[in-house]
C-alpha positions as CSV (number, residue, x, y, z in Angstrom):
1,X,127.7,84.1,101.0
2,X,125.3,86.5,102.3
3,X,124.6,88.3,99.2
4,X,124.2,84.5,97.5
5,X,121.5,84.2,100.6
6,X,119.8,87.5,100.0
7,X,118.8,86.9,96.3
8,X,116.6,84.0,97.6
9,X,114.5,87.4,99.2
10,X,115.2,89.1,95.9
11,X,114.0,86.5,93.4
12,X,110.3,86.4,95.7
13,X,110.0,90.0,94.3
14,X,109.3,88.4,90.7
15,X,106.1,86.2,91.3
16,X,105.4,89.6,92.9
17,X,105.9,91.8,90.3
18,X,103.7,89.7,88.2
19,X,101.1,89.7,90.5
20,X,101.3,93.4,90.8
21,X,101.2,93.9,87.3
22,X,98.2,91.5,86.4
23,X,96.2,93.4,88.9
24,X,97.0,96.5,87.9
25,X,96.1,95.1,84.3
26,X,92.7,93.4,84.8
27,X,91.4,95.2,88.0
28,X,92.8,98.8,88.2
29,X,92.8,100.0,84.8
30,X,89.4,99.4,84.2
31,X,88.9,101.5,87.7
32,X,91.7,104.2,87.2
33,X,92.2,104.5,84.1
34,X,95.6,104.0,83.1
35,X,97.7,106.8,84.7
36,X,96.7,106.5,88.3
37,X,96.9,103.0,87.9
38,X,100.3,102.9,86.8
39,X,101.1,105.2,89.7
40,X,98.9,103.1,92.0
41,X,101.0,99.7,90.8
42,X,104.4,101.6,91.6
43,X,103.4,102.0,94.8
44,X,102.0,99.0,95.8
45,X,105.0,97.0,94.3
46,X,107.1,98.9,96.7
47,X,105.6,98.2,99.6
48,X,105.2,94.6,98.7
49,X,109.3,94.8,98.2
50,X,109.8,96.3,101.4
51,X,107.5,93.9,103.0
52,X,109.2,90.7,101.4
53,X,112.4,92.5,103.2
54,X,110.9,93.1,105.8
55,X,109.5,89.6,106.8
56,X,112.5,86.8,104.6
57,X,116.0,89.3,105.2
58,X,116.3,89.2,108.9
59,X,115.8,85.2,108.7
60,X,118.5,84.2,106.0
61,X,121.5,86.8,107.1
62,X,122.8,88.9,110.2
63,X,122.3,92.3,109.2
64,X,125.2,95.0,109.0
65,X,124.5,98.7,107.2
66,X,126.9,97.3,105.7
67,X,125.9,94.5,104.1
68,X,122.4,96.2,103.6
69,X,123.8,98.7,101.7
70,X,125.8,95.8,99.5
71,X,122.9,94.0,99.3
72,X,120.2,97.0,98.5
73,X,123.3,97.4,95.4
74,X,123.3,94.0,94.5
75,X,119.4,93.8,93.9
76,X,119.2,97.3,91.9
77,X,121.3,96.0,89.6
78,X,119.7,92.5,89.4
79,X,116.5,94.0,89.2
80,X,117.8,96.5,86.0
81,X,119.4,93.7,84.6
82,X,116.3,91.6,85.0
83,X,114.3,94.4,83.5
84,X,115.9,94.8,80.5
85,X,116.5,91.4,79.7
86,X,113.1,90.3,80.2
87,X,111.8,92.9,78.0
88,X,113.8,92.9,75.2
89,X,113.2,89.2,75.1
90,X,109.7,89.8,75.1
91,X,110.2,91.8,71.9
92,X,109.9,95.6,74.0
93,X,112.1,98.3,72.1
94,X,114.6,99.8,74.3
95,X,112.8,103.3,74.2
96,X,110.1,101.8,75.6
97,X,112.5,99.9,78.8
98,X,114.2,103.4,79.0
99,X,110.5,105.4,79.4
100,X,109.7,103.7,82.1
101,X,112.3,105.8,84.1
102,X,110.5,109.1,83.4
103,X,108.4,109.2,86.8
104,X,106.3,112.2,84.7
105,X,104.9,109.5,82.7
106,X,102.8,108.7,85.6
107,X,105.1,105.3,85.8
108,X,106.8,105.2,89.6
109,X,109.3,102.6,88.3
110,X,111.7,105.0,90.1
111,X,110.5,104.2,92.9
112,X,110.5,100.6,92.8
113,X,114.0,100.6,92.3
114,X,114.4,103.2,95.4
115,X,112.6,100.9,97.1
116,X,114.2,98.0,96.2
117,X,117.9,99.7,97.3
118,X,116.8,101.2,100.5
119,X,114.6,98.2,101.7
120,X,117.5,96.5,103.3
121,X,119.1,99.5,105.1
122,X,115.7,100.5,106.1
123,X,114.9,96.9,107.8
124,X,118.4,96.8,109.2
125,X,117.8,100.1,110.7
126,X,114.1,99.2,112.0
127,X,115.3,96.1,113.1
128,X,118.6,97.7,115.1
129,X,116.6,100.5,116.5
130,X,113.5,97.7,117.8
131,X,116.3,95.6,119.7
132,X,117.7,98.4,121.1
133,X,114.4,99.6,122.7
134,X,113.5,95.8,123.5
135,X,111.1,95.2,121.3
136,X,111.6,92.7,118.2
């Protein structure tokens, strides 16, 4: 049930995502160029994961390593499958979906789904070490 809960956090990462990528479309592009921008977007997308975590995990499900490291699975593999499926519905060729994986492309996609794995361990272990030292 707590996986079921957790991909209530996960599916906020979408609107996200867009968000992310219309501003590095329309703003950063024109700023950056495309490279940096690219790089820029993959970075800013992962914080904005790991902030989502951050604030909507500890509210929906008791955290365990455990079941942060189940649940850090569950969204990698949601967010791959999500990936894909959106763009090759959208018409993208696979080369293109797979590309994106080559961080020397300047795309940090990489590190989006790093991100999107580790986020829940990482709050889990925030969180655990905070309410050990009495703060919250």
């Amino acid at each position: 049930m707590n996986i079921l809960k957790s991909i209530a956090v996960w599916a906020c990462f979408i609107p996200l995502a867009i968000l992310n990528g219309g501003l590095r479309e329309h703003v950063l592009t024109g700023i950056m160029g495309d490279l940096r921008s690219l790089a820029a977007s993959g970075v800013s997308l992962s914080g904005l994961i790991l902030l989502a975590t951050w604030l909507l995990l500890p509210r929906l499900v008791e955290l365990t390593p455990k079941l942060c490291m189940a649940i850090g699975g569950a969204w990698t593999v949601l967010t791959v499958l999500f990936e894909f499926a959106f763009g090759l519905a959208s018409g993208i060729p696979v080369s293109q979906l797979v590309a994106s994986y080559n961080p020397s492309t300047g795309n940090l996609w990489l590190l989006v789904l790093a991100t999107t794995a580790l986020s829940p361990a990482i709050v889990c272990f925030a969180k655990r070490k905070n309410s050990h030292s009495g703060r919250v």
